[in-house]
DOGUKE-219606 format. One line per 5 residues: number of its first residue (from 1); their letters; for each residue x, y, z of C-alpha. Coordinates in steps of 0.001 Angstrom, whole numbers, plus 500000, padded with zeros to 6 digits. Layout:
<pts>
NUM) a) X:Y:Z | ...
</pts>
This chain:
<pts>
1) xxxxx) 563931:805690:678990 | 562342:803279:676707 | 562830:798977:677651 | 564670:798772:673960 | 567473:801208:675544
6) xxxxx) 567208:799620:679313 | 567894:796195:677472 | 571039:797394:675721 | 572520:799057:678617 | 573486:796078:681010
11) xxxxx) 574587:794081:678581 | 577103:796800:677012 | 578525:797776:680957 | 579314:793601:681065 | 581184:793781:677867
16) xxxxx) 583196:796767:678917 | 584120:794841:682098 | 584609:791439:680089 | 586770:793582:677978 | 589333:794741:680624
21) xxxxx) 589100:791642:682297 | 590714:789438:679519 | 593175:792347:678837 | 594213:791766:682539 | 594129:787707:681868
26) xxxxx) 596292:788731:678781 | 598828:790853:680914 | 598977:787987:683124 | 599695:785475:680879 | 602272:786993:679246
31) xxxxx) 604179:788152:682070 | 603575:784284:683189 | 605296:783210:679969 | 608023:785500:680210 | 608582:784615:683700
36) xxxxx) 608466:780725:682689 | 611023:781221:679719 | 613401:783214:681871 | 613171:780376:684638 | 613678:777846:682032
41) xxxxx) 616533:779096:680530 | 618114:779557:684056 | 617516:776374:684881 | 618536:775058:681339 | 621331:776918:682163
46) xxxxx) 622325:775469:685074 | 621470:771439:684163 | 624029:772075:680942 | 627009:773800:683428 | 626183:771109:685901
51) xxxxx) 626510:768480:682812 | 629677:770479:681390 | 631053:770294:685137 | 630275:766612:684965 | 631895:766194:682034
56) xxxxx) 635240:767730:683227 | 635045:765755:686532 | 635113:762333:683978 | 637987:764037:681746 | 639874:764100:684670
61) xxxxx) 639676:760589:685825 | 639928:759715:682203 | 643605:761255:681316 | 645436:759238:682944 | 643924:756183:681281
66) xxxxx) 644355:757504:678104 | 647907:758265:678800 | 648699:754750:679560 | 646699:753470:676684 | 644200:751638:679028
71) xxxxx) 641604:751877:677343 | 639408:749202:678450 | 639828:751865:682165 | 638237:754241:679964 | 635300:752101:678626
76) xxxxx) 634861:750727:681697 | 634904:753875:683481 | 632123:755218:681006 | 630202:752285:681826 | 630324:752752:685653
81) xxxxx) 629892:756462:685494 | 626486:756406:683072 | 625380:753504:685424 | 625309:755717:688789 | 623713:758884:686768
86) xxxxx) 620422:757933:685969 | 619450:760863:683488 | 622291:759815:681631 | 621127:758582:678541 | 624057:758572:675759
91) xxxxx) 627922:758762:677129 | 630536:758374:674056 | 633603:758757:674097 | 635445:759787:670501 | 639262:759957:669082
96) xxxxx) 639948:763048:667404 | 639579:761447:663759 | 635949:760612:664764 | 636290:756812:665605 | 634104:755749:668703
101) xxxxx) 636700:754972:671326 | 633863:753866:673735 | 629752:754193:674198 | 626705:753994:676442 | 623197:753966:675031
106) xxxxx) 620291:753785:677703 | 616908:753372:675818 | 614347:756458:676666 | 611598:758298:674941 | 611752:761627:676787
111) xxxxx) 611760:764274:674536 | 613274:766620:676930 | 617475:765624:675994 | 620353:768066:675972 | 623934:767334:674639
116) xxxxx) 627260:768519:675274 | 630471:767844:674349 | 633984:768123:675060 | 637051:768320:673857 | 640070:766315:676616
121) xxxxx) 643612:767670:676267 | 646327:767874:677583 | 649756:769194:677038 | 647574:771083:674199 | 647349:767526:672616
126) xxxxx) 643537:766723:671895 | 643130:763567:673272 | 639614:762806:672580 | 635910:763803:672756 | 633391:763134:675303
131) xxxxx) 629981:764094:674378 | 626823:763220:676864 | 623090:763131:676238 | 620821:764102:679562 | 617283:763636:680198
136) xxxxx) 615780:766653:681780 | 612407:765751:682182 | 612833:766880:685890 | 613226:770332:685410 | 610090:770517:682471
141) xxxxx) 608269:768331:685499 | 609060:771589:687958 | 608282:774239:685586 | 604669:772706:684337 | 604199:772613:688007
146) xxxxx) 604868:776220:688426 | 602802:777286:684982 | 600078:775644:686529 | 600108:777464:690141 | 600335:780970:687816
151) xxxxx) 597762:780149:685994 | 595845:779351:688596 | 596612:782689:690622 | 596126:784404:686955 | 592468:783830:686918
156) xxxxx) 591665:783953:690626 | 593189:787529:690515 | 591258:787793:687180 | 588088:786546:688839 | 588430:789050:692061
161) xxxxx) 588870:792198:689984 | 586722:791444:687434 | 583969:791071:690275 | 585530:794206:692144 | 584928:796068:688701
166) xxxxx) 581803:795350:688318 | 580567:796712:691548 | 582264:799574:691052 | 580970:799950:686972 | 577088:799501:688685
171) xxxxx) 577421:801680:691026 | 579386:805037:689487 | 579127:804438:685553 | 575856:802887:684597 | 573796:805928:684106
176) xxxxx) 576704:807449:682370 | 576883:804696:679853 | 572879:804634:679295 | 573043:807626:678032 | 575840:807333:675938
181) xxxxx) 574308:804286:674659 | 570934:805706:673580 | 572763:808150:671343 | 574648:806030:669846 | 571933:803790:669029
186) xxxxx) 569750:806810:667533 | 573392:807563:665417 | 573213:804067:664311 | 569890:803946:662900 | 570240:806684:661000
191) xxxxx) 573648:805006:659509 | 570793:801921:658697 | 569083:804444:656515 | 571631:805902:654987 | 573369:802733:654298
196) xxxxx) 570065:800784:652776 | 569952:803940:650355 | 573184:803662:649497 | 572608:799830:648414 | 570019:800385:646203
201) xxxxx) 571783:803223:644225 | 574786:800657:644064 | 572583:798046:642776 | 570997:799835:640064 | 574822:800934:639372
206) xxxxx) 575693:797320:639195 | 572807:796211:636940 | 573728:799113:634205 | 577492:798008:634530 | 576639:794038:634498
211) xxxxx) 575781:793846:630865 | 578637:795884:629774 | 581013:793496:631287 | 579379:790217:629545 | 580320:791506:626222
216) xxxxx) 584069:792463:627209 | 584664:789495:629676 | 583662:787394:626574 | 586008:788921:624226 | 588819:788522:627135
221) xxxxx) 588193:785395:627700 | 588905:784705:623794 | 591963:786158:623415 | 593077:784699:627130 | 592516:781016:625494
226) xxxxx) 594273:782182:622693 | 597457:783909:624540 | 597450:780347:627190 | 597719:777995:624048 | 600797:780129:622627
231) xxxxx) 601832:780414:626037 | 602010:776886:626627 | 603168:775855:623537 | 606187:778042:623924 | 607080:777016:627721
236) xxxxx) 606634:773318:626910 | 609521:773919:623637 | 611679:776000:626062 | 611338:773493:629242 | 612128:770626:626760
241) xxxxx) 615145:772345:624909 | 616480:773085:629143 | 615511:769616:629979 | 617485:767534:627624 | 621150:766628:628047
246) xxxxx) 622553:767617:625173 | 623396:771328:623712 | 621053:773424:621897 | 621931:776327:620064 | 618824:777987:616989
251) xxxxx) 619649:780478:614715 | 618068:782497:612152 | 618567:781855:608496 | 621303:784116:608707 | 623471:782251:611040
256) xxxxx) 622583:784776:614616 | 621720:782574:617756 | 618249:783404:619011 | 618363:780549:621455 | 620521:777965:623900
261) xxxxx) 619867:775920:626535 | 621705:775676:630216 | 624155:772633:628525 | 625204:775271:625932 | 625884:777716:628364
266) xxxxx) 628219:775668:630469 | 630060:774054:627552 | 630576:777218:625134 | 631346:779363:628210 | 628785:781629:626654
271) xxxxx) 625604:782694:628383 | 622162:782955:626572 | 621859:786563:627167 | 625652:787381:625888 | 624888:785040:623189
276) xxxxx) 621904:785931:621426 | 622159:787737:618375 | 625938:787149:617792 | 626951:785257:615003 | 627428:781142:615396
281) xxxxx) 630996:780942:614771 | 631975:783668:617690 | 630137:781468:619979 | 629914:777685:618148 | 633731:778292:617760
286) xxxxx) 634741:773968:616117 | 638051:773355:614706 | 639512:770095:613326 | 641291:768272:615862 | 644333:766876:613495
291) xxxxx) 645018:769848:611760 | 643155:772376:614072 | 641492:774405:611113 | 637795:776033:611581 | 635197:774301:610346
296) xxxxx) 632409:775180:607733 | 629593:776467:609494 | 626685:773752:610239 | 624122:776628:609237 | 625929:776785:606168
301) xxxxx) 625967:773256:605285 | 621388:773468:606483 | 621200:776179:604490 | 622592:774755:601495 | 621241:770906:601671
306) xxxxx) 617985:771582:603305 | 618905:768149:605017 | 620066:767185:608186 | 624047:767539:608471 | 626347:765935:611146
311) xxxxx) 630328:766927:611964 | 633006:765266:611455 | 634809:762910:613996 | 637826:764743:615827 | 635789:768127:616375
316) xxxxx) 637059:770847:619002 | 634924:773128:620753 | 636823:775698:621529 | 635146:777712:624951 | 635350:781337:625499
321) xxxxx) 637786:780458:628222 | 639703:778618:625863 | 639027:775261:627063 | 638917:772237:624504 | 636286:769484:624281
326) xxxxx) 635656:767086:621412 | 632141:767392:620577 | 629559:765010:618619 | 626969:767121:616304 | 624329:767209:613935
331) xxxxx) 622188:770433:612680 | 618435:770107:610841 | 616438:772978:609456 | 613903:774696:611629 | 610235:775235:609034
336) xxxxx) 607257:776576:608909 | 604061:775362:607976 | 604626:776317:604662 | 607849:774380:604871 | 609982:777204:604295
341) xxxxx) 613109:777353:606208 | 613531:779860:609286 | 616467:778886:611165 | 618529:775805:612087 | 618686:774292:615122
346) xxxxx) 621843:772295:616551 | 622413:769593:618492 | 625451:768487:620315 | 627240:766607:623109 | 630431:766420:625071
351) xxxxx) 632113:763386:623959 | 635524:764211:625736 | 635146:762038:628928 | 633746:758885:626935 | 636767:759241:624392
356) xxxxx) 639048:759434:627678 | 637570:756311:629264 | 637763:754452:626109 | 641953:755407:626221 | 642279:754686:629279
361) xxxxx) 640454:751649:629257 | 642920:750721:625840 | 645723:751720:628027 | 644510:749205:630752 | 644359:746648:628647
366) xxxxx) 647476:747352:627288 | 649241:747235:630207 | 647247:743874:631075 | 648453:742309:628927 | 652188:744077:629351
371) xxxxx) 651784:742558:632670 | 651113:739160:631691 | 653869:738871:629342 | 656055:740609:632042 | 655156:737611:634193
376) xxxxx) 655701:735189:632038 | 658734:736374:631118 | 660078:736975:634571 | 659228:732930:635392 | 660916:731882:632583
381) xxxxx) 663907:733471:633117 | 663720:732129:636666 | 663725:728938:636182 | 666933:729510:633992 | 668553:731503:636469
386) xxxxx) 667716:729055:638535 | 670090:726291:636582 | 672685:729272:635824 | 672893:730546:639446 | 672914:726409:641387
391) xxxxx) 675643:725480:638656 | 677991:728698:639394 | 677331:728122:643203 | 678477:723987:643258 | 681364:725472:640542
396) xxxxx) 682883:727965:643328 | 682370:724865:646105 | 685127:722901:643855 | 688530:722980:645336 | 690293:722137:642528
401) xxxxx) 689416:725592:640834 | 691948:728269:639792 | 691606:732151:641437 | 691160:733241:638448 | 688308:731036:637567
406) xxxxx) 686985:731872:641365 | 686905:735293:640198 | 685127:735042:636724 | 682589:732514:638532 | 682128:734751:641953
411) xxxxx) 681234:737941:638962 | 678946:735947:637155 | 676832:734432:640589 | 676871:738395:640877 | 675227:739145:637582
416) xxxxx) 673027:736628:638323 | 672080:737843:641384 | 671451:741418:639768 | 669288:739239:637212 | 667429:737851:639725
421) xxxxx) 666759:741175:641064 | 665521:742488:638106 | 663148:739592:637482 | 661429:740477:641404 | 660616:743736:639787
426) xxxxx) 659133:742436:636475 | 656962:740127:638608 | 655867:743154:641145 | 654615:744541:638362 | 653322:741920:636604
431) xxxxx) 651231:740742:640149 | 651434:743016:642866 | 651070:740632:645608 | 651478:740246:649217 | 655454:741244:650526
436) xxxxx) 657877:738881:651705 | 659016:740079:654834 | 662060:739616:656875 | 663667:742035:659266 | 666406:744430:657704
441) xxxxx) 668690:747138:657775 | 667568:749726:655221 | 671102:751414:655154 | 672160:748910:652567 | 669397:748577:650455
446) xxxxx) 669242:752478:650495 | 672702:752982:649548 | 672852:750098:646580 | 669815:750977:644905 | 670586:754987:644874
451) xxxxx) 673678:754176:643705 | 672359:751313:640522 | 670785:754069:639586 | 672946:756822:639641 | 675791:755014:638152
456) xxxxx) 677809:756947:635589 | 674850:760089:635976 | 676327:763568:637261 | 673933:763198:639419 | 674929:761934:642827
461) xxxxx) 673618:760611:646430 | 675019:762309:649990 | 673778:759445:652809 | 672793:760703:656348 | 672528:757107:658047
466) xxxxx) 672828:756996:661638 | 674567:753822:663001 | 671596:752515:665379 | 668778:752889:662628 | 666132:750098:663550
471) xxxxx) 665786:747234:661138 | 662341:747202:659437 | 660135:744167:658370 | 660166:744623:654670 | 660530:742816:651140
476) xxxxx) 663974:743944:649998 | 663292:743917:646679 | 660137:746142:646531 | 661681:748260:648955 | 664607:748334:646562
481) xxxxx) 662412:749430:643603 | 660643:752349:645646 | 663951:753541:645988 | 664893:753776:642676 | 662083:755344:641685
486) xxxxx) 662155:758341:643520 | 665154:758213:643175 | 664919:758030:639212 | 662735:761047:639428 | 665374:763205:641464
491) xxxxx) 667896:762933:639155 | 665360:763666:636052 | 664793:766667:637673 | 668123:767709:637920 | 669070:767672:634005
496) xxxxx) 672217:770073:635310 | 673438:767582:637739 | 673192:768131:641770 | 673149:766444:645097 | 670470:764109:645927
501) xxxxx) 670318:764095:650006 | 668742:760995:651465 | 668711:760752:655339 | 666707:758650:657631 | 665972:759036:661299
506) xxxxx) 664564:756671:664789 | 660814:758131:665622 | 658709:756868:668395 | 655763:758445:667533 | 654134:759972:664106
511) xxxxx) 652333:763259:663897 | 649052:762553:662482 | 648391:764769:659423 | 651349:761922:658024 | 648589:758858:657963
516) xxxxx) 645349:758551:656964 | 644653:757763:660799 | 646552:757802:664073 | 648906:755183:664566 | 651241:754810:667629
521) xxxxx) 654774:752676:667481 | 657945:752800:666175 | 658709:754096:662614 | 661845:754676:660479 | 661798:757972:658542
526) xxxxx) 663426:758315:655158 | 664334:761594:653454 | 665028:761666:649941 | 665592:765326:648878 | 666357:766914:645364
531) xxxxx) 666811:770232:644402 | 665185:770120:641042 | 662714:772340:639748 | 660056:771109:641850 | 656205:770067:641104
536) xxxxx) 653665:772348:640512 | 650814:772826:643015 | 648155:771986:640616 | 649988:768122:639918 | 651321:767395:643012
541) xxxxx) 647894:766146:644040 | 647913:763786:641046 | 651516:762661:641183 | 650899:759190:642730 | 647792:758256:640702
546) xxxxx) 648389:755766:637837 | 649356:756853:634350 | 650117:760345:635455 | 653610:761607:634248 | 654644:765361:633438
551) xxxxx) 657679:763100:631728 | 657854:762928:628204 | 657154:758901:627336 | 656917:758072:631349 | 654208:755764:632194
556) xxxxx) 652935:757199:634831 | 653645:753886:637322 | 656600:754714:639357 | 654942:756913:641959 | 651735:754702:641689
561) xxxxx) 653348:750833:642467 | 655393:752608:644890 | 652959:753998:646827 | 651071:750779:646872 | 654262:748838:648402
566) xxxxx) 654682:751546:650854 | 650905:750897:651889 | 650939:747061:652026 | 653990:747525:653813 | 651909:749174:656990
571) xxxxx) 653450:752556:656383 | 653252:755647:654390 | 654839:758335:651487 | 654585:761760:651587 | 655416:764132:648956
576) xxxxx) 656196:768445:649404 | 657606:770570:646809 | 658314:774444:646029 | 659153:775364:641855 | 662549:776143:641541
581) xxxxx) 663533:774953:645071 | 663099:771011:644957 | 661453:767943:646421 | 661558:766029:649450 | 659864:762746:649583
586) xxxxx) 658940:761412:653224 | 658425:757328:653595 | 657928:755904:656626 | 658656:752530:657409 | 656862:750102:660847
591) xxxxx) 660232:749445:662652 | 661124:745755:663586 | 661501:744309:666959 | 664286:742683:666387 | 667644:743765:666959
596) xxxxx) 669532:742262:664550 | 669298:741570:661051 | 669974:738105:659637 | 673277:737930:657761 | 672807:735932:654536
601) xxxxx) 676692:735381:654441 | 677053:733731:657853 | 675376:730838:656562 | 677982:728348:655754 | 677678:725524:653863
606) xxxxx) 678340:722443:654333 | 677295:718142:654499 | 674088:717490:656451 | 674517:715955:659754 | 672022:713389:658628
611) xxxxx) 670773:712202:655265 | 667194:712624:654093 | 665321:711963:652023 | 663926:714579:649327 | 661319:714391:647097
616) xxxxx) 661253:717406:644365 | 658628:718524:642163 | 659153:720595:639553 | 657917:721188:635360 | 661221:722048:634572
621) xxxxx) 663561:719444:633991 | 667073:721958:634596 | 665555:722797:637884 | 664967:719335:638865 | 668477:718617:637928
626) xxxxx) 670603:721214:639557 | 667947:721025:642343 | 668807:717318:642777 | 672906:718315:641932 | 672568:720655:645331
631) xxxxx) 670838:717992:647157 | 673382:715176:646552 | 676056:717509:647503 | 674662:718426:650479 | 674526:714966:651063
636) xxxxx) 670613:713712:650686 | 669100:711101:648497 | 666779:712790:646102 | 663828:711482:644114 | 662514:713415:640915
641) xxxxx) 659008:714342:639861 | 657492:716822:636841 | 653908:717453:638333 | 651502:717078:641507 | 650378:713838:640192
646) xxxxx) 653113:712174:639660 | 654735:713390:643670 | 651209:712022:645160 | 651787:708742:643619 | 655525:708936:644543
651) xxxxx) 654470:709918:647989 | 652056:706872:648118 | 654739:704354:647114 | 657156:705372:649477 | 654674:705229:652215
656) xxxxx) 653291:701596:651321 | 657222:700403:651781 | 657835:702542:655236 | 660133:704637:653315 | 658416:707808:653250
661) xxxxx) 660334:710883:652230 | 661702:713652:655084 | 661341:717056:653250 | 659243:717520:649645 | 660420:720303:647421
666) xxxxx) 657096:721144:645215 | 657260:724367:642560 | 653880:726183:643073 | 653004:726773:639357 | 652568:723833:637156
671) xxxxx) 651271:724439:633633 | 648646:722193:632514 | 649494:720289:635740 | 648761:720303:639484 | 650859:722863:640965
676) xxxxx) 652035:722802:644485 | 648839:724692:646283 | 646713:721683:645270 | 649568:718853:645950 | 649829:720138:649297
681) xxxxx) 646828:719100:650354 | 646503:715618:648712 | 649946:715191:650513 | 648609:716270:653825 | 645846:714097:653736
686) xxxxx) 647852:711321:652970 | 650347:712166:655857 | 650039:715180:658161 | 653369:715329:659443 | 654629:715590:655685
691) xxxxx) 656903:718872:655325 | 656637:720299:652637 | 658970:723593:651022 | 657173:725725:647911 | 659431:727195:645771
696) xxxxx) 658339:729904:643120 | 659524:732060:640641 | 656793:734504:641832 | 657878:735784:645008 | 654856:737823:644971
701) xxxxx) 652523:735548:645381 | 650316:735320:648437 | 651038:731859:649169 | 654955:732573:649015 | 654633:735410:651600
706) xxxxx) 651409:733152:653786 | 653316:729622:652998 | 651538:728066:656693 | 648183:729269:655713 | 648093:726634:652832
711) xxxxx) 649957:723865:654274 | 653644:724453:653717 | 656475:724342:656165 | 658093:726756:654711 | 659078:728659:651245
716) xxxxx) 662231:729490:648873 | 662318:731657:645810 | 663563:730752:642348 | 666412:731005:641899 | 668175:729996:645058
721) xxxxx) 671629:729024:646025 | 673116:726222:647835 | 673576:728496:651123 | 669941:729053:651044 | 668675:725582:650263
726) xxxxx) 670974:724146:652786 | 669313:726730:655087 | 665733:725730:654982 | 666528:721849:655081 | 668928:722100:657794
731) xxxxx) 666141:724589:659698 | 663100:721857:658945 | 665249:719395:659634 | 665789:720674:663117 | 661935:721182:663303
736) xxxxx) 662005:725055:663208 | 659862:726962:660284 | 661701:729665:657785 | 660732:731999:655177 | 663632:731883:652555
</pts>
């Protein structure tokens, strides 16, 4: 045996061994790292059932809490709990609507954190949700201990028979493998020859096929320049005809669409591969809007001109689904270079939501200024309701007066009432302001304001009141026109005639699919239930946004102001219908915490007990003077003023000669004059004990329904009676504070 072969042998037994050594190391390892992710997941395992156990162990020392509504227990318990459990790093606490009831954060950087959460019931109520973040670092700290003591023992095992099989390869294989390894190194040198023949035949091969290729890879090369201009020409037209927002639609000279874009496809309804080669008008299908006739073909019009066309306003796209949009358009002629036409190409857009917004924006204005006349109109007649109603009321205060007058005067204060009634709604929905509220039994207001409306209709009302019904905080005459609307809309329904059932109902608590989020308390439910022909699924969604109305003429309002007075009100409206069955509208109503509604009528009049005196502000001079007319009867001196100016310097005066005025009656609106918000103030900084009463045709107003906020003592509405004036003054008087 030669030294060449007695140098390869040793070296090829080591690699052998080498070999089965790191196929051992490689067993090893990977039955370490299945072993290691088998003991992690048990012990990942176990940290999140110890967590989830956790968890349940704070649920239940956390139901009772909850029960009571103590929930600072709860946020302090949360606190406490995450403080004694170090790993703890998040601890929240959620209601079932997703609002964070209570929360611990602990600042860490581990990247080893598990969650869980949990859902608390009980009674199968969901409660809330309790979800914790843990730090297990710990167990990550055991297990990189124990991948380091296996691979440790890996390679020490590794090391041991590796050794072992070397001994054993030197002793019982060597001469085996020498020989084995001088044949194969004879084999391979013949392969050498063999192979270095081989590469010179393949390289005169190569040279012979070399020059052959330089003439065709020049010729490809030509025509691949060629074909990548085209190419790119082409994807740059089509990516620029997808790109742009507006339709596309070519056709050939004889009117066949060869091309559309994605904006095409989703207005016509059409796609580009049912579309090409079918005439324009099957797919382009435009009628006139007034008169709905087809018209002329834009192709038509190219092909005629040569010029660039347009449509006409009012254009219909008709869709293959038979949808409608009206549709801006022009069409130009599509030439070659020898300027020959080859096909027209059209361009159009959906102009049916910007015509929509520009309605309804008309119809906003419109209804702007509706309101703003409505106002205007609704103070006006105030103020002379306000002379009509004070002269009837000190007419029926004169002894001397027959029955029959009584009679005639006690029916006109009642029409004047129902005036004055009418002029609340004008101004609700002129302004929309902030409620008056005063506690009140609905059953009243219920049953007259069904019945206003259903007077002399075959339609009629059946009342389910029961007799303790809790009073609610509300503004009586908004309430009053939420009423009537629904209740409007139950007898439009009915065009046959019917029974309109309205019941309400004591609950203590409110499921909470009825509100936009949980609320606890007292509530008074109202019922009002037709059986009409019901509301479609697909409106009843839209019924309480503005300007929607399935009523010929309607405005679309009702539903809409009514569900905003039911909101600023602190409750809720609910609507559920079946076609050909009927509706059933669902308000609910905060209940009051009193127990007893103030009676209007118990309010007798009569003389003061003392005389004061009244200063009263006011623009219009038949206010001031049946004002003053109530006053002196009631037994007060009275001084009159027509703006804020002119009460300051009043005020002033009065003070400088220590006879300052008790009360100050002061309108709030004063045109092209200080009004009563700013007077206020000038007053109070002349004297801060000065009461002051603001009195308003707009009982809508925020300052009406939040009188203390600006200053005042307290507030009456335009027009008022003698009862009610004599109320407030007698009540300030006496140094108590009244909303009127």
């Amino acid at each position: 045996m030669n030294t060449t072969h007695s140098s390869k042998k040793i070296p090829g037994c080591k690699r052998a061994i080498i070999g089965m050594a790191a196929l051992l190391l490689i067993f090893l390892t990977l039955s370490n790292v299945i072993l290691l992710q088998f003991q992690r997941k048990e012990y990942i395992k176990n940290f999140r059932d110890y967590t989830l156990y956790e968890l349940d162990e704070a649920a239940t020392f956390m139901v009772e809490p909850l029960l009571r509504y103590q929930f600072d227990d709860v946020n302090q318990f949360i606190q406490k709990w995450a403080d004694s459990h170090q790993d703890v790093i998040k601890f929240e606490a959620t209601t079932p609507k997703g609002h964070t009831l209570s929360s611990f954060q602990r600042e860490s950087t581990s990247p080893f954190q598990i969650s869980i959460e949990k859902k608390v019931s009980y009674a199968n109520q969901h409660l809330l949700t309790l979800s914790m973040t843990k730090d297990y670092s710990k167990v990550e700290s055991i297990l990189s201990k124990t991948r380091n003591i296996l691979i440790f023992t890996s390679l020490f095992v590794v090391s041991v028979l590796g050794f072992g099989l070397w001994i054993i390869f030197r002793r019982l294989a060597i001469q085996p493998l020498e020989d084995e390894i001088a044949k194969r190194y004879q084999t391979e040198k013949e392969l050498e020859n063999t192979n270095r023949y081989l590469d010179e035949r393949v390289k005169q091969r190569t040279q012979e096929l070399y020059q052959k290729n330089q003439d065709l890879t020049k010729e490809i090369q030509q025509r691949e320049i060629t074909e990548n201009l085209l190419a790119s020409e082409k994807e740059l037209l089509a990516v620029t005809l997808r790109s742009i927002g507006d339709g596309v639609i070519t056709t050939d000279i004889a009117g066949s669409i060869v091309f559309m874009n994605k904006i095409t496809e989703a207005l016509t309804g059409w796609s580009q591969e049912e579309a090409i080669g079918r005439p324009l008008q099957e797919v382009f299908h435009i009628i006139y809007e007034q008169n709905r006739e087809v018209c002329e073909s834009p192709v038509e019009k190219v092909m005629q001109s040569g010029q660039i066309v347009g449509l006409t306003n009012h254009t219909l796209l008709i869709g293959k689904d038979g949808r409608e949009l009206i549709i801006a358009d022009s069409a130009a002629p599509v030439r070659d270079k020898d300027s020959i036409i080859v096909g027209v190409v059209l361009v159009f857009r959906d102009m049916t939501d910007q015509l929509r917004t520009e309605k309804e924006l008309l119809k906003i204005r419109k209804l702007e200024s509706v309101g703003v006349l409505a106002g205007g109109i609704a103070h006006d007649f105030n103020n002379i309701l306000a002379a009509i109603l004070g002269n009837i009321n000190l007419a029926l205060f004169d002894a001397d007066l027959k029955d029959k007058t009584k009679n005639l005067l006690a029916e006109a204060e009642k029409a004047s009432l129902r005036a004055k009634d009418l002029t609340q709604q004008l101004l609700t929905f002129a302004k929309g302001g902030e409620p008056v509220m005063e506690a009140s039994s609905l059953e009243i207001i219920i049953k007259d304001s069904a019945n206003f409306v259903l007077r002399g209709d075959k339609v009629a009302c059946r009342f389910d009141v029961p007799e303790n019904l809790w009073l609610v905080e509300i503004d009586k005459g908004q309430i009053s026109q939420v009423i009537q609307n629904i209740v409007l809309n139950a007898r439009h329904a009915m065009p046959e005639g019917g029974i309109i059932k309205v019941s309400c109902e004591n609950i203590s608590t409110v499921e909470e699919q009825h509100f936009p989020l949980f609320k606890k308390g007292r509530f008074v439910k109202i019922c009002i239930e037709d059986s009409g022909i019901g509301i479609p699924a697909k409106v009843i969604e839209k019924i309480f946004d503005p300007y929607f109305s399935t009523k010929h003429g309607g405005s679309g309002l009702g539903l809409a102001i009514s569900q905003s007075i039911i909101s600023k009100h602190g409750g809720h409206i609910t609507v559920e219908s079946s076609p050909g069955v009927g509706t059933t509208f669902t308000l609910y109503l905060p209940a009051s915490m009193q127990t007893k509604a103030q009676d209007q009528k118990s309010e007798v009049y009569g003389k003061a007990s003392s005389q004061a005196k009244i200063l009263i502000m006011d623009d219009e001079e038949m206010v001031r003077t049946i004002a003053k007319e109530m006053l002196v009867e009631l037994g007060h001196e009275v001084v009159l003023s027509r703006n804020g100016e002119e009460a300051i310097q009043l005020y002033q005066e009065a003070a400088k000669t220590n006879k300052n005025f008790d009360l100050i009656l002061m309108d709030l609106t004063i045109p092209g004059g200080m009004g009563g918000k700013k007077a206020v103030q000038e007053i109070l900084a002349i004297d801060s004990n000065a009461k002051v009463i603001v009195s308003s045709g707009y009982s809508n107003d925020p300052i009406m329904a939040n009188f203390k906020d600006y200053g005042f003592c307290s507030s009456i509405v335009k027009p008022y009676q003698l009862q009610e004036l004599s109320k407030v003054i007698n009540q300030l008087m006496l140094g108590h504070t009244q909303i009127t």
